[in-house]
C-alpha positions, 0 to 999 in steps of 0.5 A, spaced: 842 375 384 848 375 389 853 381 389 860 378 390 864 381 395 871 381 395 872 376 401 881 377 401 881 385 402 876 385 407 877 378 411 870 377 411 867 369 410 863 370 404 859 363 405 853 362 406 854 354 409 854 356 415 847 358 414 844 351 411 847 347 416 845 351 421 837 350 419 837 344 417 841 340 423 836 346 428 830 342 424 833 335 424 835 336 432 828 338 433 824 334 429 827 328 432 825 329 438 818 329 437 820 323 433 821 320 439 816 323 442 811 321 438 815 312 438 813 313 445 806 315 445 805 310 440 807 304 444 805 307 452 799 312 451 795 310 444 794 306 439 792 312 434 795 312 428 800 306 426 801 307 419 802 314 420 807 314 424 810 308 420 810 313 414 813 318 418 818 314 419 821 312 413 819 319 411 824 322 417 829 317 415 830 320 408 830 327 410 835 326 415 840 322 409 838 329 406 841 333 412 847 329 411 849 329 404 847 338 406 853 336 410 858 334 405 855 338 400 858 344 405 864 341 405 866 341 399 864 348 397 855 349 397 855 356 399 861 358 397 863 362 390 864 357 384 872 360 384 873 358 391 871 352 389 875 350 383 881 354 386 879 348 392 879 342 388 873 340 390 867 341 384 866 335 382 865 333 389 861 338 390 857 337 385 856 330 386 853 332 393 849 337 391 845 333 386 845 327 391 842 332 395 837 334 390 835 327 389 834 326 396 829 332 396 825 330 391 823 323 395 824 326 402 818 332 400 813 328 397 814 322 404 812 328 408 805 329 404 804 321 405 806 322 413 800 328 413 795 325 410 796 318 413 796 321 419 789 325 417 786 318 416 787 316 422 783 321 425 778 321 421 778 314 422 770 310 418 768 317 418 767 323 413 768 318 406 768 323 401 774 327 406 776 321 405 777 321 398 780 327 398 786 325 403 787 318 400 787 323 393 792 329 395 796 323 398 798 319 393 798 324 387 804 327 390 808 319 391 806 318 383 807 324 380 814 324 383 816 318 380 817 322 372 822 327 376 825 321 380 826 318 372 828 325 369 832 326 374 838 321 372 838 321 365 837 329 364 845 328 363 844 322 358 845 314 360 851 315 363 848 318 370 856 321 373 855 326 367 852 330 373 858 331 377 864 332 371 865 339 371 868 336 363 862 334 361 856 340 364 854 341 357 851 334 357 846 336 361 839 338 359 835 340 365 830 344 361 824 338 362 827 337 369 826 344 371 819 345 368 817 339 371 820 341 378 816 348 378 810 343 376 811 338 383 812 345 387 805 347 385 802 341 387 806 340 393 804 347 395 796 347 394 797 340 398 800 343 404 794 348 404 789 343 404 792 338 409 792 344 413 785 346 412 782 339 413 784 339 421 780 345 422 773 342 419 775 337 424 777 341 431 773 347 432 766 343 433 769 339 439 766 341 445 772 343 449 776 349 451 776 355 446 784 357 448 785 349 446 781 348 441 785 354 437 792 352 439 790 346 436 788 349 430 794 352 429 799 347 431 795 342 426 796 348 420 803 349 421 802 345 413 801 353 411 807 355 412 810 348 409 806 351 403 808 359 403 815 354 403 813 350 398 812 356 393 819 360 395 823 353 394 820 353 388 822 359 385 829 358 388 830 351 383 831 356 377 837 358 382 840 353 378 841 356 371 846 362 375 853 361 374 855 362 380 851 356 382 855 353 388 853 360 392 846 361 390 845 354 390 845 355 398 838 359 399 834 353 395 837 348 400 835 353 405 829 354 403 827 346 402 830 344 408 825 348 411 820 346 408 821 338 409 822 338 416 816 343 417 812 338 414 814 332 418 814 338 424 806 340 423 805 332 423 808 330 428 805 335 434 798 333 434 800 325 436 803 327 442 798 331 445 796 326 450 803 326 453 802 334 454 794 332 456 794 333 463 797 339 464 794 343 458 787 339 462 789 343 469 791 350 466 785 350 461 780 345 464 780 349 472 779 356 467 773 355 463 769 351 470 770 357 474 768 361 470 762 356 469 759 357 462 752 357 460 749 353 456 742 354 453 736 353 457 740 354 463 745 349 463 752 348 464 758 345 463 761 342 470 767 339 467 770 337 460 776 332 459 781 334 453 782 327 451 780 320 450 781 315 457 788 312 454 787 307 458 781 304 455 783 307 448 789 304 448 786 297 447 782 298 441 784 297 434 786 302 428 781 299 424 775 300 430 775 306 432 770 310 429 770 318 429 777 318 432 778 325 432 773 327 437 775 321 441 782 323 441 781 330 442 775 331 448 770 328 451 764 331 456 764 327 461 758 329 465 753 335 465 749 339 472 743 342 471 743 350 474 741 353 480 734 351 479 735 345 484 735 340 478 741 334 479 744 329 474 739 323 475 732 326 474 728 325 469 724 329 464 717 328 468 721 330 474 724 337 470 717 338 468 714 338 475 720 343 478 718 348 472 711 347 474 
């Protein structure tokens, strides 16, 4: 709970909008440049993933309509104290957009569980079935148990819905099953952020390729941990909506959600454009790793490794032929020499035999 200060002895702004605008238009501005990105992958450099860029599009398209509707929620008083608001005039319309704003939530978060996991299966393409499953599983449990908060949503105040936002008529609304069942979906959407971020990394780390590579790209694909330490946060904020002063406190939810929906898309949005950067992480990771020459067992060694898959070869190749997508996208070892032993690339076992002898 907030202690409200007294904004007219010391001509302080006590409002937290400021706040809430200036997180979610830095997350919307960022991610939609990774949109864009990722479009122009998509068309120019692979074919990987076209569901899943769909998916996250119309996902990015609701979570942009949210930052909008944060926007007029702002200007009519969401973080600010419930007097300065009603001494404004504007409760009704801050309450209209502030619930606007939480519908858009509860669509907008689940889309961007969907976008995640479509992008996964994309990886795993006809592989790791039981993976799969689970995928298929996390992504559209999330979509079909949002359904009954998307229902209680608009009759938690009766069956005439505008009850939400006449100040008159409050005590029409009944949030006590929404609530519980919001807490419910935070849960959920948590352990799914922790999951989807996991999978990846089962995926990455066996890939032959530069260690630095592989751990940035673990990283960057687990980003849906922090989306889910979000998740619990934002969770614990909806019972912010019982406080009296509700058009102040309101605000940290709204920071914390817009947070954790654009991370979401953010942490899947990263992986498809690797290609776009492949070259000049090739050339600052590649050039390391083979003038250091690392060894492998029975005195070989590695003479090159390329990051990604030839775009040019791959682009022409259908979602529903790729096989293994991952390791594909990702590395593949393009050729390996024999060590010092004077062994070159093209002999045979019996010729390896007979230089050992």
């Amino acid at each position: 709970m907030f202690v409200r200060r007294d904004t007219t002895a010391d001509g302080v702004n006590d409002s937290k909008g400021h706040t809430v605008l200036g997180v979610a238009w830095g997350l919307a501005s960022f991610c939609t440049i990774l949109m864009i990105l990722r479009v122009f992958t998509r068309l120019r450099v692979s074919a990987l993933g076209t569901p899943a860029l769909c998916w996250a599009l119309f996902a990015w398209i609701w979570t942009f309509v949210g930052v909008i509707f944060a926007t007029f929620a702002v200007k009519y008083g969401l973080g600010k104290h419930l007097d300065d608001v009603e001494a404004e005039g504007n409760t009704s319309k801050f309450l209209l957009w502030s619930w606007l704003l939480m519908f858009i939530f509860n669509v907008a978060m689940p889309l961007g569980k969907v976008a995640a996991a479509s992008f996964l299966l994309a990886l795993h393409a006809q592989t790791h079935a039981k993976r799969r499953y689970l995928i298929h599983f996390i992504g559209w449990s999330n979509i079909i148990l949002a359904i009954p908060n998307w229902v209680l949503f608009w009759i938690h105040c009766g069956p005439d819905a505008s009850a939400m936002w006449d100040p008159t008529r409050q005590a029409d609304c009944h949030v006590g099953t929404s609530l519980k069942y919001t807490m419910f979906l935070g849960g959920w959407a948590a352990l799914s952020d922790f999951v989807l971020a996991f999978i990846p990394t089962a995926l990455i780390w066996p890939l032959m390729m530069d260690a630095k590579v592989k751990f940035a790209l673990c990283v960057l694909m687990g980003i849906g941990v922090v989306a889910g330490a979000l998740t619990i946060v934002r969770t614990v904020l909806v019972l912010r909506l019982f406080d009296a002063d509700i058009s102040y406190n309101l605000a940290d939810l709204v920071v914390w959600a817009e947070a954790e929906k654009w991370l979401v898309l953010i942490s899947t949005s990263i992986p498809p454009i690797y290609p776009l950067f492949r070259p000049w992480l090739e050339k600052t990771f590649s050039s390391k790793s083979t003038s250091t020459k690392p060894r492998l067992e029975g005195g070989t060694r590695l003479k090159h490794v390329s990051l990604a898959v030839d775009h040019r070869r791959y682009s022409q190749i259908d979602d529903a032929d790729v096989k293994g997508a991952m390791p594909q996208y990702f590395s593949r070892v393009e050729s390996v020499e024999r060590a010092e032993d004077g062994e070159t690339h093209g002999r045979g076992p019996s010729s390896a035999s007979g230089a050992d002898s």
